[in-house]
C-alpha positions as CSV (number, residue, x, y, z in Angstrom):
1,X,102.8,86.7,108.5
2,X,100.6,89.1,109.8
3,X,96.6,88.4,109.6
4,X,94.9,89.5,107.3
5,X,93.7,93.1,108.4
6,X,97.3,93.5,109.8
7,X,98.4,92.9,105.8
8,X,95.7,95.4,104.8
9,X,96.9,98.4,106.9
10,X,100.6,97.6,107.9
11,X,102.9,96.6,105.1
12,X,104.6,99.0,102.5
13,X,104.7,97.0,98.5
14,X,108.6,96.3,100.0
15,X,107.6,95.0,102.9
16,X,105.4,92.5,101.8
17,X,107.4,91.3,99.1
18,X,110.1,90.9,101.6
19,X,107.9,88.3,104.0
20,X,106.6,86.5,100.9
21,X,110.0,86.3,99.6
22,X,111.2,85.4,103.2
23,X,108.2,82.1,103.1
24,X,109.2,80.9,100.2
25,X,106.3,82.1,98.4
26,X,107.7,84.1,95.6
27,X,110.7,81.6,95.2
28,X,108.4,78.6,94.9
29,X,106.3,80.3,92.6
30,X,108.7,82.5,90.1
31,X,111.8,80.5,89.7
32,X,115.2,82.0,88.5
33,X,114.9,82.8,85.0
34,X,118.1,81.4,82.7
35,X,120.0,84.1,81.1
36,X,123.0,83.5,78.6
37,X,124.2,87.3,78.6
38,X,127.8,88.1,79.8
39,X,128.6,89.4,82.9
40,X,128.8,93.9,82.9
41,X,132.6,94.5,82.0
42,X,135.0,95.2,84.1
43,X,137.1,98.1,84.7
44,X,140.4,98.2,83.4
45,X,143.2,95.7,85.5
46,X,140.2,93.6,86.6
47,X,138.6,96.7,89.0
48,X,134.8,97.2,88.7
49,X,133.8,100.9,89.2
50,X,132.4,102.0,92.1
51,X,127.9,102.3,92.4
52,X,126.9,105.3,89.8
53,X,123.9,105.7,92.0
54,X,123.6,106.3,95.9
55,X,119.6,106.9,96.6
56,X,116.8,106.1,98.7
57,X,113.1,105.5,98.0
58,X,110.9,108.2,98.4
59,X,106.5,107.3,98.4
60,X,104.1,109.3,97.0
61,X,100.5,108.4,98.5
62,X,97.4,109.5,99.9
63,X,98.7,108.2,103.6
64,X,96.1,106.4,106.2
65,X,95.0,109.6,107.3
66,X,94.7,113.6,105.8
67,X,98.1,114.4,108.2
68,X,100.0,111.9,106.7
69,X,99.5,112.0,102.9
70,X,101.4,113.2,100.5
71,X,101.7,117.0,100.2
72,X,104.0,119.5,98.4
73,X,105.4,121.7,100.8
74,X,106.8,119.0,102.7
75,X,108.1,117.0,99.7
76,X,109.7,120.2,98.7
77,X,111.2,119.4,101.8
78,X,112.2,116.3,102.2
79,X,113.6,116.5,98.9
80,X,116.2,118.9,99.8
81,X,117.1,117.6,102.6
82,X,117.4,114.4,100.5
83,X,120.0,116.1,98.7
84,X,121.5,118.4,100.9
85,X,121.6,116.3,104.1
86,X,121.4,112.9,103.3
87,X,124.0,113.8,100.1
88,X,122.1,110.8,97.5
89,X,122.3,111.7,93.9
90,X,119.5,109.8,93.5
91,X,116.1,109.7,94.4
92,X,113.4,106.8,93.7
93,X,110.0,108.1,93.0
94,X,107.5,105.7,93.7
95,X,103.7,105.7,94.1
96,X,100.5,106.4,92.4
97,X,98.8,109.4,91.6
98,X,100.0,110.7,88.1
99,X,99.8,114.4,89.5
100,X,101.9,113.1,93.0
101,X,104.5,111.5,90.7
102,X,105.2,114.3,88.8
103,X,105.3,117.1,90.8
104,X,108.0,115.1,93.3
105,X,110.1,113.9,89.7
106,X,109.7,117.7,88.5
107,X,111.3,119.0,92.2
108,X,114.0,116.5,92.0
109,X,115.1,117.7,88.7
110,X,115.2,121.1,89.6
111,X,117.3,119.6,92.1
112,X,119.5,118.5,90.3
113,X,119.0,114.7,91.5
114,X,118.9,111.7,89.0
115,X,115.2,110.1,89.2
116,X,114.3,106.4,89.6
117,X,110.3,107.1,88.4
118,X,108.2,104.5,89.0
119,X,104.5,104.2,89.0
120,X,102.9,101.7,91.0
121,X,99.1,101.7,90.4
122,X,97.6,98.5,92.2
123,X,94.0,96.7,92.2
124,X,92.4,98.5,89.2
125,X,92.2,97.2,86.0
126,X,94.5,96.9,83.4
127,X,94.1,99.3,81.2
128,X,94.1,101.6,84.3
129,X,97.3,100.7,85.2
130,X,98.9,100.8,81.4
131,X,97.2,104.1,81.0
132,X,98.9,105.0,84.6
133,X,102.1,104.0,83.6
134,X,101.6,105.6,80.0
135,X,100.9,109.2,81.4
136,X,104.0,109.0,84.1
137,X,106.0,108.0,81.4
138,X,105.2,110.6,79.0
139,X,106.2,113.4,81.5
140,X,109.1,111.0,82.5
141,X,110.2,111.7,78.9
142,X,109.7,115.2,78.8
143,X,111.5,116.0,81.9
144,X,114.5,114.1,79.9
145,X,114.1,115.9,76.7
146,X,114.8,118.8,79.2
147,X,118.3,117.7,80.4
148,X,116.8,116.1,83.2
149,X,119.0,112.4,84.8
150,X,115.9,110.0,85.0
151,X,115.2,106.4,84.1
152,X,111.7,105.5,84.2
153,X,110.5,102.2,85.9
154,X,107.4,100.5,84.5
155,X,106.1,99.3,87.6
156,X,106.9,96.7,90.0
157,X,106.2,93.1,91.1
158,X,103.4,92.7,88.7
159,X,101.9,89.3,90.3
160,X,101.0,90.9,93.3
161,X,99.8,94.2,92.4
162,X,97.8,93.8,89.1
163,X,94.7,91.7,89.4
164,X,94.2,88.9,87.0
165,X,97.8,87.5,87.0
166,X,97.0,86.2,91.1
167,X,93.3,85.2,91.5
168,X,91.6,88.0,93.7
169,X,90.3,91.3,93.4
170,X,92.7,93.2,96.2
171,X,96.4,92.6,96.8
172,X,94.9,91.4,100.2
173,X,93.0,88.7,98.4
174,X,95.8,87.7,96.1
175,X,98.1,87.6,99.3
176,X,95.9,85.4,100.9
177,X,95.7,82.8,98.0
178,X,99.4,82.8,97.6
179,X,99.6,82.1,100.9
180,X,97.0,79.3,101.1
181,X,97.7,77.8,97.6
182,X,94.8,78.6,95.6
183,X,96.5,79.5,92.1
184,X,97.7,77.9,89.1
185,X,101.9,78.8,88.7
186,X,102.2,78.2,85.3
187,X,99.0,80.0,84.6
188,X,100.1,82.8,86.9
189,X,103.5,83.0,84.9
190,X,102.0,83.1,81.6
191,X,100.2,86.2,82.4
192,X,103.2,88.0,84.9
193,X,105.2,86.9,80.9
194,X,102.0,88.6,79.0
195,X,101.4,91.8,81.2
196,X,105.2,92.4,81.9
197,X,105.4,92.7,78.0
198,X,102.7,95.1,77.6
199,X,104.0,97.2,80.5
200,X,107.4,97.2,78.2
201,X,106.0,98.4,75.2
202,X,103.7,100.9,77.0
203,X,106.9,102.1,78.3
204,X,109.1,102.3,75.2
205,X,106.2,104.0,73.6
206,X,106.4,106.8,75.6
207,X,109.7,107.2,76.7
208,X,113.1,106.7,74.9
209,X,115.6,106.8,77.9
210,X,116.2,103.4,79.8
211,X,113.4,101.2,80.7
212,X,113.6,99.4,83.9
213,X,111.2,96.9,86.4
214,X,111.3,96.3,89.8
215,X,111.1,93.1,90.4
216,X,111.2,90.4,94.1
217,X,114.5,88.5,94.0
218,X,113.2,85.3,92.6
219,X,110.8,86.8,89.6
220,X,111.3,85.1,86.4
221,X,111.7,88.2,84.1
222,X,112.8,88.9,80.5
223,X,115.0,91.3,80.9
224,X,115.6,91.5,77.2
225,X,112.9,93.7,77.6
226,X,114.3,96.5,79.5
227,X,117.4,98.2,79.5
228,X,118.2,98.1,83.7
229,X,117.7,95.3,85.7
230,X,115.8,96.2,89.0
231,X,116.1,94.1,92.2
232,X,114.2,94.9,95.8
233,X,116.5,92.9,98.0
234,X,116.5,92.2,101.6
235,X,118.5,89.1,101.8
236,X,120.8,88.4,104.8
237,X,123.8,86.5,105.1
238,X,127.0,86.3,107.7
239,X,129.7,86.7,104.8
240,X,130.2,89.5,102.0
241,X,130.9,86.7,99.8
242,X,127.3,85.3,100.2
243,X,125.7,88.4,98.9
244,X,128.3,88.7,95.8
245,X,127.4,85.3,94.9
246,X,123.6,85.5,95.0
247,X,124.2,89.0,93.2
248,X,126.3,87.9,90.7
249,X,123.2,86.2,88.9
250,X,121.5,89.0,87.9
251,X,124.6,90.5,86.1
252,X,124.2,87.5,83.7
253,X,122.0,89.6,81.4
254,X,125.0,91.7,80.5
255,X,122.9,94.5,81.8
256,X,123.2,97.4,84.6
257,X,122.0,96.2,88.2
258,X,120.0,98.4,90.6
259,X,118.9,97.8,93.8
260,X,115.5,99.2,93.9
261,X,115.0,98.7,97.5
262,X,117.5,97.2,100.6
263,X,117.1,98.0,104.3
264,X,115.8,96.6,107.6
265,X,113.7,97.9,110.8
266,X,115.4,99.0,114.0
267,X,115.1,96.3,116.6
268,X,117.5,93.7,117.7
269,X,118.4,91.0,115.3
270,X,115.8,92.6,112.0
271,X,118.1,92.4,109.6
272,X,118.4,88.4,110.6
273,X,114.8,88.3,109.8
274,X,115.3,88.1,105.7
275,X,112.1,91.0,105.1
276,X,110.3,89.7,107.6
277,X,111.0,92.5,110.2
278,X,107.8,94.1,109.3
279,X,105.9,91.6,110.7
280,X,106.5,92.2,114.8
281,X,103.2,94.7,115.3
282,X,99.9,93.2,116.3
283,X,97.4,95.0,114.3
284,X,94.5,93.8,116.1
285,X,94.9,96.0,119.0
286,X,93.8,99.3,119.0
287,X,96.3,101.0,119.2
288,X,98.7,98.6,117.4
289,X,101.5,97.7,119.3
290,X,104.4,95.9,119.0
291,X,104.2,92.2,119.5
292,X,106.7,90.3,121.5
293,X,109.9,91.9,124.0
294,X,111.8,93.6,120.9
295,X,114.4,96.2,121.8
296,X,114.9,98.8,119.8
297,X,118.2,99.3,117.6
298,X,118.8,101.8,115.4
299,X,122.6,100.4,114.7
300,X,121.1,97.4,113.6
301,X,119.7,98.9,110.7
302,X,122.3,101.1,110.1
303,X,125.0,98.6,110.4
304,X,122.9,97.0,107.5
305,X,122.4,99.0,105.2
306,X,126.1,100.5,105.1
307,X,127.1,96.7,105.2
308,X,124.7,96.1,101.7
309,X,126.2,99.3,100.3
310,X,130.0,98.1,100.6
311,X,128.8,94.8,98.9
312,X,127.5,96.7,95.9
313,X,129.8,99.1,95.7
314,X,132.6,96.4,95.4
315,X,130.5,94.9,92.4
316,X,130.0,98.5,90.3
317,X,126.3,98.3,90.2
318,X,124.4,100.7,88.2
319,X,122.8,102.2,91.6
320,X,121.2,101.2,94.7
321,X,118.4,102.9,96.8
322,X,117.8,102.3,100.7
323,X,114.2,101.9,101.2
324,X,112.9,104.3,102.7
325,X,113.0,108.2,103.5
326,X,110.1,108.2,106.2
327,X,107.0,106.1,106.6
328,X,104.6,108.7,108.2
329,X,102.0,106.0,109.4
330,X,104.6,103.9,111.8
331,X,105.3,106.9,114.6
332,X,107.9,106.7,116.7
333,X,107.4,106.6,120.4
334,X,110.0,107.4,122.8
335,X,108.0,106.9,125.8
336,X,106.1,104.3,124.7
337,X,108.7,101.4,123.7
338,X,105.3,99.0,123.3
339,X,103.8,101.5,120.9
340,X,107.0,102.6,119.0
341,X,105.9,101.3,115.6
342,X,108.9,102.4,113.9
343,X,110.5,99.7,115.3
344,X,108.9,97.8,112.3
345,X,109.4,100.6,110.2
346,X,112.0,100.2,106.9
347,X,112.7,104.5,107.3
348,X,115.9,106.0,108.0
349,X,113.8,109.0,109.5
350,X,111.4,107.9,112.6
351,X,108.1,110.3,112.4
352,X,107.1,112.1,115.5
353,X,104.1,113.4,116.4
354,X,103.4,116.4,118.3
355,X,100.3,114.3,120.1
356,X,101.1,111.0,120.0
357,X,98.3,108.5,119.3
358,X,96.1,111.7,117.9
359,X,95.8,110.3,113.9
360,X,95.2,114.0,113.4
361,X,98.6,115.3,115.1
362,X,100.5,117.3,113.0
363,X,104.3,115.5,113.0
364,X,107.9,115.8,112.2
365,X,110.8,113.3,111.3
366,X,114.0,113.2,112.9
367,X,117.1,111.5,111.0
368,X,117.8,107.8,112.5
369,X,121.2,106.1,112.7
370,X,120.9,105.2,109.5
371,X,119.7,107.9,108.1
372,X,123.6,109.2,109.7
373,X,125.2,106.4,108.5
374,X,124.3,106.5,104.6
375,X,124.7,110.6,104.7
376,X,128.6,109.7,106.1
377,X,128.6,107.1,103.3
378,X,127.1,109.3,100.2
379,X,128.6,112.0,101.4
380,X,132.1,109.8,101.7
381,X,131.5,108.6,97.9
382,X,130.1,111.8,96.8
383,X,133.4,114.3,97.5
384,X,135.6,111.0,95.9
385,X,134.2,111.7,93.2
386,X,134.4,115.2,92.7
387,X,138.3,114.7,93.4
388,X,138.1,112.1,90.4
389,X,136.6,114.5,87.6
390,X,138.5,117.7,88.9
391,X,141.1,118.6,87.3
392,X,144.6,118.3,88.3
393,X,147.3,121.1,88.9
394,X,148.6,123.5,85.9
């Protein structure tokens, strides 16, 4: 894992999940919860339906620097070409900042796309958070009572990003005593239990479509509370039949699956790398550069995540949404293989600058292989469907 600065400025929430997940961190820690619910039904003759939802996560943020946070014109932007380009129904809106949230889930309405919103307040207190989640919600519900297609997530991955459950002020502290040991696991799951139910009701209070959490692959969750169950998941394995089998788990609940996050970084063998991939750039140097003799790949990640999307389209989960649209602070740099931080970047866009290594630069983002591969794919599933629902000849 990256040191600790490195963890400060260079992972995504995703990211991080996936290398603590990948050290055995969150699986030592939050073991498989037991659920007695049946399996979701199958379709008629034994066939599952196809995955309702084809997405991709799309952050809301103030950025590491004025050019890359968040602004409107440009999410008015991305957004469309979310729709129109990439072809996803569905669009995951994740972040903080009540007013960021909302104006992105009000665009993708108008849009027409179905919203996954999710707030994602981290290192403040509680009642911050709750009060965070209670105002996103709220709107959530409104833009429902509208006609809107949302579901609204309460949050995600409580332990790491709410303070008190992990001992530490900062999700950099809290990473650090994961890592080194210095917390109590039974402690720490009796309050992820107590705050994941308060999140619940905060969310139910406020909105009265389905409730869903994100969770890491090994949480221990009630997901009696909620109505979808919410994976990220950035497992590898050789075999289909390895994924369906790990997958199969979380359908014990008798509840819809979605895949809240799934992808990998464009390099040589980073899907093999079970999350990890992130952690290839040496943050110590100024600039940061990329660690190692790592050739760049965008067909590794695209293979992947096309791969992960046949897998859960053969089960007939609720949805799935490829993490992530663009990360603005990992630029791509043709020229500059050494420097070409979206190497370790989860996008399917790679950000370009117009001055590369100016922090100021304006920039642009250019569609990866994968970013080609899921439109193909959406845009495949997308016209089935429409052949399905239309009607036949008079």
């Amino acid at each position: 894992m990256a040191n600790t600065q490195g963890i400060a400025r260079g992972i995504t929430r995703g990211q991080f999940l996936a290398g603590a997940l990948a050290l055995g961190v969150a699986g030592a820690l939050l073991p498989s919860g037991q659920a007695t619910a049946q399996p979701q039904p199958r379709a008629k003759h034994g066939r599952r339906p196809g995955l309702r939802r084809h997405g991709v996560v799309y952050t809301v943020g103030e950025g590491e620097t004025p050019a890359t946070a968040w602004n409107p014109r440009r999410m008015r932007a991305d957004l469309r070409a979310i729709r129109d380009e990439l072809h996803a129904d569905t669009v995951d809106v994740t972040g903080d900042g009540v007013d960021r949230l909302t104006a992105t889930a009000a665009e993708a309405a108008e849009l027409g796309l179905h919203i996954w919103l999710q707030p994602t307040l981290a290192d403040v207190p509680e009642r911050d958070i709750l009060e965070h989640l209670a105002e996103t919600g709220r709107f959530a519900e409104r833009l429902r009572r509208q006609g809107a297609s949302v579901d609204f997530s309460v949050g995600c991955e409580f332990w790491l990003f709410v303070p008190g459950i992990v001992p530490g002020a900062t999700v950099l502290d809290r990473v650090q005593n994961l890592l080194n040991g210095m917390f109590d696991p039974v402690g720490m799951q009796r309050r992820l239990d107590a705050f994941t139910k308060k999140a619940a009701a905060h969310g139910r209070s406020v909105f009265h479509g389905s409730l869903g959490y994100a969770a890491a692959q090994d949480d221990k969750v009630d997901w009696n509370l909620f109505d979808i169950v919410g994976i990220d998941y950035y497992s590898y394995f050789r075999r289909p039949a390895d994924y369906v089998w790990e997958l199969r788990a979380y359908e014990r609940w008798g509840k819809p699956v979605t895949i809240t996050e799934f992808g990998t970084c464009a390099y040589e063998d980073a899907e093999k790398t079970a999350g990890m991939g992130w952690n290839v750039v040496d943050y110590d140097k100024d600039p940061e550069e990329i660690k190692g003799h790592r050739i760049r790949s965008e067909h590794t990640q695209a293979a992947y995540v096309v791969d992960l999307l046949e897998v859960f389209e053969s089960m007939g989960l609720y949805g799935a949404m490829a993490f992530e649209f663009v990360t603005p602070d990992a630029p791509h740099r043709a020229d500059d293989p050494r420097h070409d931080l979206d190497m370790a970047s989860y996008a399917i866009t790679k950000t370009v600058k117009d001055r590369p290594g100016d922090p100021s630069s304006p920039w642009h983002w250019e569609p990866k292989e994968a970013f080609r591969a899921l439109a193909r794919y959406y845009g495949h599933r997308a016209s089935v469907m429409r052949s399905r629902c239309s009607p036949g000849p008079k």
